[in-house]
C-alpha positions as CSV (number, residue, x, y, z in Angstrom):
1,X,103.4,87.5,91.4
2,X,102.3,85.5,89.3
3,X,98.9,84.6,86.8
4,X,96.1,84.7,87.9
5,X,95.8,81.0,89.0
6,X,98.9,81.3,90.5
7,X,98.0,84.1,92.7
8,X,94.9,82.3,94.1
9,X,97.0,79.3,95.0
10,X,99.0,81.2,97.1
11,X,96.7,83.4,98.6
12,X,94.5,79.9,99.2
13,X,98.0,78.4,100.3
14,X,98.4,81.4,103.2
15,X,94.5,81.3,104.2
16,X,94.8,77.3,105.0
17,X,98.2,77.6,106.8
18,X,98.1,80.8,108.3
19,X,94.0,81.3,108.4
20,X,94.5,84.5,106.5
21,X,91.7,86.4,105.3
22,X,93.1,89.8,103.8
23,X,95.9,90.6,101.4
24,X,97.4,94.0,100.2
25,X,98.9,94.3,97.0
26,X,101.8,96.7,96.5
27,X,101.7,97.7,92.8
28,X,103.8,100.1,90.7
29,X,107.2,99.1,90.7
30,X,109.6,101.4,89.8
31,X,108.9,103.0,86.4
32,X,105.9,100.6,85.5
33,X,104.3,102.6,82.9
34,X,100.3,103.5,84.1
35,X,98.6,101.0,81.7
36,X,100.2,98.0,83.6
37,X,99.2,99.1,86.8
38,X,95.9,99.3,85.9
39,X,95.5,96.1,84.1
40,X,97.3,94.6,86.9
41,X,94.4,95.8,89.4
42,X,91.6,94.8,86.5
43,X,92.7,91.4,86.5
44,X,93.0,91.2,90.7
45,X,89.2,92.2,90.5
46,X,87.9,90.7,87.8
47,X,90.0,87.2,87.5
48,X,91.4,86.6,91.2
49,X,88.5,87.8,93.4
50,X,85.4,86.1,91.9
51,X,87.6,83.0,92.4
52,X,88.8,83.9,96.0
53,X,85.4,85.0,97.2
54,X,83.9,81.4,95.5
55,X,86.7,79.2,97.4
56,X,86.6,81.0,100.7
57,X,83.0,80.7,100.8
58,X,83.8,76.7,100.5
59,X,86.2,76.7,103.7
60,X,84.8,74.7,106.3
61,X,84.7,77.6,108.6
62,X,82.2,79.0,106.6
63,X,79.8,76.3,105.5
64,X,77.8,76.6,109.2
């Protein structure tokens, strides 16, 4: 998908046009050998959500 930063832009993209809220990631492709996968979730959790949860919290419909 992407770097990090490049994964919260588009998640940030889909929450302002489409008011989205929740995403599911589909990882594993094909023989992607274990260590990937899970360094692949690390980074969702530990680089991508922090930042999410931060800029959501920002969104207008959530700074009553």
């Amino acid at each position: 998908m992407g770097s990090p930063q490049e994964v919260v832009d588009k998640l940030m993209a889909y929450h302002e046009l489409y008011g989205a809220t929740r995403a599911v990631f589909h990882l594993g492709y094909g023989h992607m050998p274990q260590r990937d996968v899970l360094a692949a979730v690390e980074r969702l959790g530990t680089e991508v959500a922090p930042v999410m949860r931060r800029e959501l919290s920002r969104t207008p419909e959530n700074a009553a």
